[in-house]
C-alpha positions, 0 to 999 in steps of 0.5 A: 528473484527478490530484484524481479520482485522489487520490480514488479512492486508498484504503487498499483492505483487501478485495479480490476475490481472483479478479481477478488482477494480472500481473506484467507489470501491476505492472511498469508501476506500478513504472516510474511509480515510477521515473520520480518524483522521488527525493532526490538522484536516489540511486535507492535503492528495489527492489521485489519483486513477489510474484503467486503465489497460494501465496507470497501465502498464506505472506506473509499472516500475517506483515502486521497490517491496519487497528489501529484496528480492534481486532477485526478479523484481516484480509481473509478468505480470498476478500478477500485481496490477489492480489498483493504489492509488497515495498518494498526500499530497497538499503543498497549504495546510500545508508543514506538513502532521503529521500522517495523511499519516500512518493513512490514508493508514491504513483506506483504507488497512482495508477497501480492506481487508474488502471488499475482496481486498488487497494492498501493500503501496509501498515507492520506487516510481520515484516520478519525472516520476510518477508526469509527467505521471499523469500530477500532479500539482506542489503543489502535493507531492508524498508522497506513491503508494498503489497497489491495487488488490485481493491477489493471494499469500499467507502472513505467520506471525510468531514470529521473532527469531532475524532476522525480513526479510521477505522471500519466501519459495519453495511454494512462500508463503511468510514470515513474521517475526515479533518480540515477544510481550514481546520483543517491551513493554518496562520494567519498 
């Protein structure tokens, strides 16, 4: 069940942009996040949840998407997210957020997957602008964005041969290398 999942959890950059995700729906991915593990038990993550169509369209151009993709600008208008989740760690709390974002991010991916849905944490965030236009508090940091969405695109495995970048073939299926086994477990 939990290997099923993990395979179905995807880097999802293209969504189909007339399903829509409630906010009622996210809420139940967050609470799977705040029930996981957290360092020291500090707790220090808050989350913004952004579905409206039009301050989805506003936080858009403020992400960059998929660099090893050189020629690729993002998801056209139509694949876009129909939901964001701003990743906050609240400073108030503890200057540390540990493990706490990696573990939470993946709690909530899990639960999307689950349920149907899918995501893409995105790192490449103009926090500055994204913080303004949310009107965020000056003790929150932006830590990650997670596009959110039911997948409109295909996500290949395959074993890495030496080069681990991620790439689109002729179909737009896209490819992701990942290294051996036996090549990530250390000897003895």
């Amino acid at each position: 069940m939990i290997r099923d999942l993990i395979m179905r959890n995807r880097s999802f950059r293209r969504f189909d942009s007339n399903i829509k995700i409630g906010e009622g729906q996210i809420r139940t991915w967050i609470d799977l996040a705040r029930m996981s593990a957290s360092g020291r038990n500090n707790q220090p993550l808050k989350y913004r949840i952004v579905t409206d169509p039009k301050l989805c369209a506003k936080i858009f151009p403020f992400l960059g998407w998929a660099g090893y993709l050189e020629n690729w600008k993002g998801p056209d208008e139509n694949e876009r997210p129909v939901a964001y989740l701003v990743v906050v760690k609240d400073r108030s709390i503890s200057e540390n957020h540990y493990c706490d974002d990696g573990i939470a991010l993946q709690s909530i991916l899990l639960g999307a997957v689950e349920d149907g849905f899918g995501g893409c944490i995105i790192g490449t965030v103009n926090k500055r602008k994204v913080a303004k236009l949310l009107q965020l508090e000056d003790k929150y940091e932006i830590l990650w964005l997670l596009a959110l969405g039911k997948p409109a695109e295909e996500v290949a495995l395959e074993t890495a041969e030496g080069d681990i970048k991620y790439w689109r073939d002729e179909q737009s299926v896209h490819h992701v290398p990942k290294r051996p086994l036996d090549e990530i477990i250390l000897k003895p």
